[in-house]
C-alpha positions, 0 to 999 in steps of 0.5 A, a space after each residue: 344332431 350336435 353341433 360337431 356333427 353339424 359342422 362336420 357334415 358342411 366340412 370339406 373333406 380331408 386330404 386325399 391321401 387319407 382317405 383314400 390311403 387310411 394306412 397313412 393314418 396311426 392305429 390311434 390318431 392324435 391331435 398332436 400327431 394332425 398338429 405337428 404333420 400340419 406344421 411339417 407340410 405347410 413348412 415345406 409347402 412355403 419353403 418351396 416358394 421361398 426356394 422358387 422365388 430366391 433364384 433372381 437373386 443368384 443370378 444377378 451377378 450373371 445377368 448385370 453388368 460385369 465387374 472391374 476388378 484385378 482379381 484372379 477370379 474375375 473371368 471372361 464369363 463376367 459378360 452380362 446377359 442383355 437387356 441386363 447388362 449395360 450402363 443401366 444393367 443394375 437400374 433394370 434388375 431393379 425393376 425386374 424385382 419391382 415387377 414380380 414384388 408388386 404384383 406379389 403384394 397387390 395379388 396378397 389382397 385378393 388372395 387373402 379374400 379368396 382363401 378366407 371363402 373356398 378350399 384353402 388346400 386346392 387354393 395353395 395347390 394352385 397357387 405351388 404348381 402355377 408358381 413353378 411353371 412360371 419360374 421354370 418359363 423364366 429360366 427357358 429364356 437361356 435356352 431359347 436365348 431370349 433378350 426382350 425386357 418385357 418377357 422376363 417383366 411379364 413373366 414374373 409379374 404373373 409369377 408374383 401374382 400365384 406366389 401371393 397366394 401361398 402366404 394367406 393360406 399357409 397361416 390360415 392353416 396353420 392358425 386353424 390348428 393352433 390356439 394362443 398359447 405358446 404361439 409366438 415359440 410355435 410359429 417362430 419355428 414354423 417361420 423359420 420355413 422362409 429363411 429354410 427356403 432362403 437357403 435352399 434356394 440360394 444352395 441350388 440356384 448357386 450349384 446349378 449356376 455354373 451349368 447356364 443361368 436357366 437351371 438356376 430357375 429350371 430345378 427350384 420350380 421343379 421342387 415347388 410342383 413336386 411339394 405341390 403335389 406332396 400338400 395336395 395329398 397330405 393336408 388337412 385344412 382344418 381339424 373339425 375336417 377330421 373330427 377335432 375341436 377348433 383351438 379358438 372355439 375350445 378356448 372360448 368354451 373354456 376349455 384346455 388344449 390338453 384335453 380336447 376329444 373327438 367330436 364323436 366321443 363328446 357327442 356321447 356325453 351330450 344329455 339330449 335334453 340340451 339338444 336345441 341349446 346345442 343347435 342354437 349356439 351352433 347357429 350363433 357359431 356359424 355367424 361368428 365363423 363367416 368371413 371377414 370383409 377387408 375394410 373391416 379387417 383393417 379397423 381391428 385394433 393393431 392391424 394397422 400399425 403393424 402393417 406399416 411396420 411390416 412396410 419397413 421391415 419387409 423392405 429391408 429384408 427383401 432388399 437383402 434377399 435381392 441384393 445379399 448376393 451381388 453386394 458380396 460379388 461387388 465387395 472386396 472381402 479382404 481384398 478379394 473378390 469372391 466368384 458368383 456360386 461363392 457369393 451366392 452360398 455365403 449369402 445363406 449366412 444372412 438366412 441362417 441367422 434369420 432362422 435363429 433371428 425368428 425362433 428368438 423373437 418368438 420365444 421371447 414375445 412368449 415369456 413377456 407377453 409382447 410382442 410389439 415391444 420384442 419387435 422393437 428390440 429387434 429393431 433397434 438392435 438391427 441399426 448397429 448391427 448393419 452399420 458394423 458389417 457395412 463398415 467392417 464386413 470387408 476386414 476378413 471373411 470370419 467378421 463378414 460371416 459373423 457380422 451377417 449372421 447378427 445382422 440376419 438374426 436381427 432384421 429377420 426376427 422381427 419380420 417372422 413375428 409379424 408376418 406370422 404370431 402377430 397376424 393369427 394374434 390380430 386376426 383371433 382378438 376377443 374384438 373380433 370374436 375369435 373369428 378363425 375364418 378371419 385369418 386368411 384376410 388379416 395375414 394377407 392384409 399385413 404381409 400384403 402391405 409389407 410386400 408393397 415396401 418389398 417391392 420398393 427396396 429392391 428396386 430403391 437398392 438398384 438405382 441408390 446402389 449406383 451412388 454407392 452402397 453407403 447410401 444403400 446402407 443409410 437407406 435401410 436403416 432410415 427404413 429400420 427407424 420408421 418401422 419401430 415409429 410404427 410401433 410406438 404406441 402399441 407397444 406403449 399399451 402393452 407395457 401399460 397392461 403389463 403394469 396394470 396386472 401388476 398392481 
């Protein structure tokens, strides 16, 4: 028995739907074909969680305290839903976001730990469909015309916990069917999938809104059960499922992408005389594929710097994806005041930049070969960038919109590298011996770390938005700085190999 035909007998099966719906698959399968429905199905499958998770955000000019304004399109509608509405209305979104974003980051650790060791495409699939139920219950206490704090505090806060468990997975799969190369371009599409989801969320929630707050959360968690079903029938965890080498194994065998077989047409071209050095590297291959410990993921090299980086840079993302849509509500734009579904869908601009932001940062950590030095870039860039569309944003709605979207791309292009090229990077490194099955755990240690800082912006923006959104603003940029601090000295290294392959 070879080695492939080894791993295959002890590999979960496929998806169902290709096995039991073999028409589903082409007359001659591909590896490109499996990469590329892989990218597609993991890109609607967090997507949809990003959809599903952007909802509170739209409804916060809703739910909080009413505005003062003279404006035309202020109405009588403007009256808040308690417990949110009163003088401590914006203290206590705040917490609500803090609710959900901590149990988010504290379920990621254990997520990661349980992804790397069972099923990965079941584990997302509960983690989808229990998400949806979960946001769907949140938007049935406008129905049932619920007013208790700690109903929409324990709803989100078991919410928070199922969604953590779609980040891990999703990289995991992902990094499975895709080696180094060009991963940074890759993945910075692919990761275009959270600012995607951004704005479908933002788009639905907004449309709906006029109907009753509920629906705002009714028809994203709808959409996630229904994608939920879509990765459970389609996905394919991992391409020895089906009969493929492992990118990370093919290169440590010193072989090219382009030229990967099926095991069953390199099984031919084994002479049996290499039969016991066959099974021998195959023992020695199942130790190197066991999984990591999470103490010992965190001393690989760079796990912990850009974990701290992803703290600060997360916050600053997440406070915008909070709070992006009620600051545009609060913020006269030439003087007017826009409408909640108006505020909601102009938000966008900030995702739409981010998914240019992300693809951009990709791309770029490819050519150059560094991706600690790009994110620094980004950074450093992204201070300018919301000092202008604080001060100037309100001039005319043209700069506000191009003012955001620079902003978007900026802050954004960053957190996508991180969070995906630089966690399957950490989690492959020839220290770690290329070990695949440590990829789950590495992704959800550094997002994990990052949401605790998603989980502190948010709620810091609703309490230091009531001095002012100046301090608000100074806020994220102090944050900004210390997530390039973090960066420093790796990328300090990466300039010096740099040098040294030069000479």
């Amino acid at each position: 028995m070879t080695m492939q035909s080894k791993s295959l007998s002890s590999s979960p099966a496929p998806a169902p739907a290709l096995t039991l719906f073999p028409s589903l698959k082409p007359p001659h399968k591909t590896l490109l074909f499996h990469q590329i429905l892989v990218l597609v199905i993991t890109f609607l499958a967090y997507a949809s969680f990003h959809a599903s998770r952007k909802p509170p955000s739209i409804v916060k000019s809703v739910l909080g305290p009413t505005i003062q304004s003279n404006s035309t399109n202020t109405s009588s509608s403007d009256v808040g839903w308690p417990p949110f509405n009163g003088t401590r209305g914006t203290h206590r979104l705040g917490e609500l976001d803090l609710a959900f974003l901590s149990s988010y980051s504290i379920g990621m650790y254990f997520a990661g730990h349980i992804g790397d060791r069972i099923d990965l495409r079941l584990f997302l699939v509960f983690g989808m469909m229990s998400s949806g139920i979960f946001t769907i219950l949140f938007g049935l206490g406008y129905w049932l015309d619920v007013h208790v704090l700690g109903f929409f505090m324990g709803v989100q806060i078991v919410c928070g916990l199922f969604q953590s468990i779609g980040w891990p997975c999703v990289v995991a799969v992902v990094g499975n069917w895709f080696g180094k190369s060009k991963r940074g371009l890759i993945m910075g599409i692919w990761a275009s999938h959270a600012s995607v989801g951004n704005i479908i969320g933002s788009v639905v929630a907004s449309g709906v809104l006029e109907f009753g707050w509920g629906w705002s959360f009714v028809v994203p968690g709808l959409l996630i059960i229904i994608v939920g079903i879509l990765v459970f029938l389609l996905l394919v965890v991992n391409p020895e499922d089906i009969g493929f080498f492992h990118p990370v194994r093919e290169i440590e065998m010193g072989l090219e992408t382009d030229v990967m077989q099926n095991h069953e047409v390199q099984s031919l071209q084994k002479m049996e005389s290499e039969e016991a050095k066959l099974l021998e590297s195959d023992s020695s291959d199942s130790d190197s594929s066991s999984a990591i410990g999470f103490l010992e993921a965190w001393k690989l090299p760079g796990v912990a710097s850009f974990s701290f980086c992803l703290f600060f840079s997360k916050l600053v993302a997440y406070t915008f994806l909070y709070w992006l849509p009620f600051y545009i509500r609060h913020t006269a734009v030439a003087g007017v005041h826009i409408s909640h579904r108006s505020a909601g869908i102009l938000s966008t601009i900030f995702d739409i930049g981010g998914v240019l932001g992300g693809i951009l940062a990709g791309l770029i950590s490819d050519i150059i070969e560094a991706r600690a030095f790009t994110s620094i870039i980004f950074l450093t860039l992204s201070i300018p960038a919301l000092v202008l569309y604080r001060v100037y944003g309100s001039v005319s709605m043209f700069i506000n919109i191009a003012l955001m979207f620079l902003a978007g791309l900026l802050v954004n292009g960053p957190y996508s590298l991180i969070t995906t090229a630089v966690a399957a990077d950490l989690a492959t490194q020839n220290s770690n011996g290329g070990n695949s099955r440590a990829l789950a755990t590495v992704s959800a240690i550094i997002d994990g770390t990052g949401s605790v800082g998603a989980a502190l912006g948010p709620l810091l923006a609703g309490y230091v938005s009531s001095r002012g959104w100046n301090s608000v603003f100074f806020m994220l940029i102090m944050s900004i700085f210390c997530a390039a601090l973090f960066l420093i000295r790796v990328a300090r290294t990466e300039i010096r190999e740099k040098l040294n392959t030069g000479k």
